[in-house]
Wavefront OBJ file of the C-alpha trace (Angstrom):
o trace
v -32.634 -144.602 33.797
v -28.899 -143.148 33.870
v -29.325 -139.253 35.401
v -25.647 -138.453 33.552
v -25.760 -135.339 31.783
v -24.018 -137.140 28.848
v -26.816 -140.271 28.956
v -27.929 -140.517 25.358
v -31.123 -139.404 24.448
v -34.526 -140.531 21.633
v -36.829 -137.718 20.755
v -40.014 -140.088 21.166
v -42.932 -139.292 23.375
v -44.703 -142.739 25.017
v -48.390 -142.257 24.570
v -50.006 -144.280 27.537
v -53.707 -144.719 27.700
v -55.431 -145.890 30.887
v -59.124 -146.545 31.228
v -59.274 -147.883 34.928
v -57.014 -148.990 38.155
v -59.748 -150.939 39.021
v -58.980 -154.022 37.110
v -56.680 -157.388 38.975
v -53.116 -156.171 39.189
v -53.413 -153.225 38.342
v -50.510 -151.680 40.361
v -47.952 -154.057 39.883
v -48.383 -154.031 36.636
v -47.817 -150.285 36.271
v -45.362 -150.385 39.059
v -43.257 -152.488 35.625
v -44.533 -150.896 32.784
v -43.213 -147.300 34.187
v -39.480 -149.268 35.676
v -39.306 -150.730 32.326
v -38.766 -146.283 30.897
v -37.194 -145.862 34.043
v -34.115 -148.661 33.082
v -33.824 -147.498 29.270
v -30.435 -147.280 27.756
v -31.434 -144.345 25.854
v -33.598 -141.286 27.908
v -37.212 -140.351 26.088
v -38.319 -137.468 25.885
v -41.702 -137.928 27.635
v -44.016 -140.170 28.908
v -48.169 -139.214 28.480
v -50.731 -140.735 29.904
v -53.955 -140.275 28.786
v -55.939 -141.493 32.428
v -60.077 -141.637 32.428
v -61.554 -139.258 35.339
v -61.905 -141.900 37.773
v -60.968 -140.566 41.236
v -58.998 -143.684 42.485
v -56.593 -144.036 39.056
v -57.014 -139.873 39.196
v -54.967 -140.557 43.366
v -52.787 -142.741 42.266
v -51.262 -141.710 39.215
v -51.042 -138.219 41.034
v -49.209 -139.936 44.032
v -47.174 -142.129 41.790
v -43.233 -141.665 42.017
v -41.833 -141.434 38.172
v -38.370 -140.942 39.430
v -36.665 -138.670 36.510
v -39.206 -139.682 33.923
v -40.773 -136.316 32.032
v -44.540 -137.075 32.331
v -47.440 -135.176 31.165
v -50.405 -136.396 32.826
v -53.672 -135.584 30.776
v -57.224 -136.226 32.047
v -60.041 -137.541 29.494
v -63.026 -136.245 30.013
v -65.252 -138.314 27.481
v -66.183 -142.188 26.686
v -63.152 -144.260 27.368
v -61.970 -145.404 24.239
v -58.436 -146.758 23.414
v -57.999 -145.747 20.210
v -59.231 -141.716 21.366
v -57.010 -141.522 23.724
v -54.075 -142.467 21.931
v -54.628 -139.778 19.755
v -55.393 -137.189 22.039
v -51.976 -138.384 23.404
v -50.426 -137.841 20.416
v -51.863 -134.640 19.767
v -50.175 -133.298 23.020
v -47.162 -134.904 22.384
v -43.900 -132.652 21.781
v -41.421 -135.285 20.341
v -40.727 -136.248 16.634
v -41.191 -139.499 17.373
v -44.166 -141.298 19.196
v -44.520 -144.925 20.501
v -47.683 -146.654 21.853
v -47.544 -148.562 25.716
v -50.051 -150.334 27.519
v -49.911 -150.208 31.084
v -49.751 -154.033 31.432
v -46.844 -154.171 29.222
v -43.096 -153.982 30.066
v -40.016 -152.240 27.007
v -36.803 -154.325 27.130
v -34.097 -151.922 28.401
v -32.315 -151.685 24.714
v -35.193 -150.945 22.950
v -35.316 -147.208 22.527
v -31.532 -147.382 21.831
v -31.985 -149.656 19.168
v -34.779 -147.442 17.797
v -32.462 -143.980 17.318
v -29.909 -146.550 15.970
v -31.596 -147.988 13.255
v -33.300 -144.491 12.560
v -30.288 -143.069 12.034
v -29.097 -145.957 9.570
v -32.745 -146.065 7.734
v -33.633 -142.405 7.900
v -35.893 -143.386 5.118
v -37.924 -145.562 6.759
v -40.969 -144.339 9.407
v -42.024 -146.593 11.969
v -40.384 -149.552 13.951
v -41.783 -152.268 14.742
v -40.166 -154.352 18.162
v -40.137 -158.297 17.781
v -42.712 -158.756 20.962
v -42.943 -161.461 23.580
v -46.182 -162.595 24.262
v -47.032 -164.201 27.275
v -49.836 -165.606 29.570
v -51.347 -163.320 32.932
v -49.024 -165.956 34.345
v -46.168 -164.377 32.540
v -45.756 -168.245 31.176
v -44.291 -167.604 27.326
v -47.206 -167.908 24.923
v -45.447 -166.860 21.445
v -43.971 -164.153 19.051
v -44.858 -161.011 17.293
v -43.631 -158.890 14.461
v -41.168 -161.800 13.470
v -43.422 -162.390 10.565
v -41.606 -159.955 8.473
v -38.166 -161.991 8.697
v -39.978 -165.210 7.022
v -38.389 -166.542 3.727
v -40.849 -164.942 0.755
v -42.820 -163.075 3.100
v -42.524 -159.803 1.320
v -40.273 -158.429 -1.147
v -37.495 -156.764 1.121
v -36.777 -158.532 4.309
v -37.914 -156.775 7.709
v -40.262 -154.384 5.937
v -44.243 -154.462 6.379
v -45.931 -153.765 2.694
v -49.493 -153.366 2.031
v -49.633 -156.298 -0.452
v -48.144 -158.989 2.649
v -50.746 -157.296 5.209
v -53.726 -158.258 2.666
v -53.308 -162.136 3.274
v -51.621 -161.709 7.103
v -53.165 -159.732 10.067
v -50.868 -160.895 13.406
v -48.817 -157.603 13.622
v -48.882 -156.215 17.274
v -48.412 -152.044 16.993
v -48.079 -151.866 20.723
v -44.764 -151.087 20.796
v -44.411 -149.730 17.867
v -42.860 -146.299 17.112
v -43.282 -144.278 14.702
v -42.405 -140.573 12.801
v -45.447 -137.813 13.597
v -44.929 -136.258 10.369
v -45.740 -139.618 8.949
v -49.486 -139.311 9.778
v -49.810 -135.585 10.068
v -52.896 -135.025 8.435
v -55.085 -137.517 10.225
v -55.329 -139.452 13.323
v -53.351 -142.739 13.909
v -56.256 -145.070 15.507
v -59.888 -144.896 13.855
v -62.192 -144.674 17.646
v -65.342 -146.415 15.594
v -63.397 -150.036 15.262
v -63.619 -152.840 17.060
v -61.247 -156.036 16.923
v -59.329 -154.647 13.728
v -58.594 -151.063 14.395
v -54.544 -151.698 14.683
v -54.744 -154.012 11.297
v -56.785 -151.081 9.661
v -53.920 -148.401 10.901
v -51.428 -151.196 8.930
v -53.081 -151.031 6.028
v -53.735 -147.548 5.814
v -50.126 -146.593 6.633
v -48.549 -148.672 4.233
v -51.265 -147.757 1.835
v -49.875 -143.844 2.143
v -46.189 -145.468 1.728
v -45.200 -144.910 5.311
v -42.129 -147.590 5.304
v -42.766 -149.807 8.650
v -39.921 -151.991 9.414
v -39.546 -154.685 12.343
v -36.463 -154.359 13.969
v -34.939 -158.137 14.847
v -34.320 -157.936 18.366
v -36.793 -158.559 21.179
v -38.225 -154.906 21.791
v -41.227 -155.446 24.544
v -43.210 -157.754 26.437
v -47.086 -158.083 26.405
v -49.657 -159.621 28.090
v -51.939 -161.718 26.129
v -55.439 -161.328 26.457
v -55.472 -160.139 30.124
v -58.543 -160.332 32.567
v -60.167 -156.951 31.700
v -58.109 -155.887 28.978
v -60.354 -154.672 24.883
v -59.155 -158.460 23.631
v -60.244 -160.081 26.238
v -63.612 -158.401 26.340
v -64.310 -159.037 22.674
v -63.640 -163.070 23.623
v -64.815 -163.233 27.117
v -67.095 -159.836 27.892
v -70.669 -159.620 28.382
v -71.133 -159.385 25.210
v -68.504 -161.342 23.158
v -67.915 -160.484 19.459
v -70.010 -163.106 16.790
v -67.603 -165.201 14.461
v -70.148 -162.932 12.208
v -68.987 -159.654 13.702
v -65.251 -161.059 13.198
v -65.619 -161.709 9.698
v -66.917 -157.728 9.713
v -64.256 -155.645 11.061
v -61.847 -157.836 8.973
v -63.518 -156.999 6.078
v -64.248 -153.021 7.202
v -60.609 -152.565 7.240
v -59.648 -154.322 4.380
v -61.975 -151.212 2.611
v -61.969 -148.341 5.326
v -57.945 -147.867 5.110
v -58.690 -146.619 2.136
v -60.353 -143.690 3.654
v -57.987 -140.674 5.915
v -60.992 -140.035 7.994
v -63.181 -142.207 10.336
v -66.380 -143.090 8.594
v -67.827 -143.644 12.458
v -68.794 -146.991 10.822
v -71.353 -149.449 12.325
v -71.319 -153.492 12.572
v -73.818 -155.007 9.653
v -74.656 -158.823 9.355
v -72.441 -160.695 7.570
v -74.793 -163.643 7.074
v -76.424 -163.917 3.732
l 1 2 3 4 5 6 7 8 9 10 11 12 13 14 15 16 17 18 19 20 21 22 23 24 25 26 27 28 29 30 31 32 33 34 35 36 37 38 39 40 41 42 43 44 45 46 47 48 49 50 51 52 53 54 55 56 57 58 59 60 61 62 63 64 65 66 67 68 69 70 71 72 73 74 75 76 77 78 79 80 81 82 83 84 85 86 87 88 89 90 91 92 93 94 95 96 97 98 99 100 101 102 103 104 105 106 107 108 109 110 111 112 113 114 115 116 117 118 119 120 121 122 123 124 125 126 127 128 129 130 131 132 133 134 135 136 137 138 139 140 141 142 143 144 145 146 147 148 149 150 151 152 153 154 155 156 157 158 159 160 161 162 163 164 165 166 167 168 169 170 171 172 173 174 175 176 177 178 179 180 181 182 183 184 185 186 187 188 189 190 191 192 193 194 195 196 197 198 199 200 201 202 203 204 205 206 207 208 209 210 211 212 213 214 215 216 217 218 219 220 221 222 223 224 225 226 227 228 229 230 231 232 233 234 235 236 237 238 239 240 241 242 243 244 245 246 247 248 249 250 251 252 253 254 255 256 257 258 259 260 261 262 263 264 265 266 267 268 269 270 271 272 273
């Protein structure tokens, strides 16, 4: 990151949420994640992390070097949950704008600076979405994200997410992602009761409220598919891996729960008639 007075500079707080260090990788992986703020173009704001009570993430995070990076480091107390976390994160965050990280997962240098430059040409518009590089723990290429929006007929203005486009099409990745806080003000981003759907649920309820999400055509970030340890890789490959029936479920639950502000805490019922 440039330390010139005259660097340019995005209001956006990074909302990082960290469960555990004791997963494969773990430091070199965050060792990126953090060079990949510390190499922006454009200077944020802030960086929070959201880090579970567990005394050997609690050493190193405290013994980390962040170089010029603002960071507010906050401890969580409770359950680890992703989606709890984020909005705690968000909650403490002091910056009109807010975009969500995973530690496994690496910005491109320009993508910040591309952010406050199309905000600034679509001040109507609320959230961003980066075009996102997915790739294998090998860092092998495994596909695209977010590009969806760009396809011939895909909705009726090209780049922007609508409601009626997310009904029939799920792949969006909000990782990533940034968005306005006044946008979703009056209730919290990520609903903690989902499982599997809880990102296509935000989607839906988002562009529900008419918050105007728009995918910005450059390649914004890099993630790791389905990582050793990671929530995706759990539902697939964890003791106890969701059902095709429990799939079908949370599809469903957020094609009706967006509909709803609050978190209806709601529970996984058999699909299978």
């Amino acid at each position: 990151m440039n330390n010139m007075e005259n660097v340019e500079k995005f209001d956006v707080s990074v909302i990082l949420p960290i469960k555990t260090s004791k997963v494969l990788g773990f430091e070199d992986y965050f060792k990126k994640c953090v060079e990949s703020l510390k190499i922006q173009n454009t200077q944020i704001n802030e960086l929070v992390i959201v880090y579970c009570n567990e005394t050997s993430l609690t050493e190193y995070l405290n013994g980390f070097d962040f170089g010029l990076l603002n960071v507010k480091k906050l401890e969580w107390t409770e359950e680890p949950n992703y989606a709890s976390q984020i909005n705690y994160g968000i909650k403490s965050s002091e910056s009109k704008w807010v975009s969500l990280f995973e530690f496994d997962d690496e910005y491109s240098t320009i993508w910040f600076k591309n952010v406050k430059k199309y905000s600034e040409s679509y001040p109507d518009v609320d959230a961003f979405l980066p075009i996102v590089v997915d790739t294998d723990e090998k860092g092998l290429f495994a596909g695209f994200t977010n590009e969806a929006t760009f396809a011939a007929n895909f909705s009726s203005e090209m780049g922007i997410l609508t409601n009626e486009t997310l009904q029939d099409y799920q792949n969006f990745q909000m990782s990533g992602m940034v968005i306005r806080k006044s946008s979703f003000s009056d209730y919290d981003l990520i609903k903690p009761s989902f499982k599997l759907t809880f990102g296509y649920e935000m989607f839906l309820r988002l562009t529900q409220k008419s918050v105007k999400i728009m995918s910005i055509p450059r390649i914004g970030y890099k993630h790791v598919n389905l990582r050793n340890g990671s929530i995706f890789w759990n539902y697939k490959n964890g003791n106890e891996p969701l059902t095709n029936d429990e799939i079908r479920f949370w599809v469903e639950s957020a094609k009706k729960e967006y509909l709803f502000d609050a978190d209806r805490n709601i529970k996984y019922e058999s699909q299978i008639v």
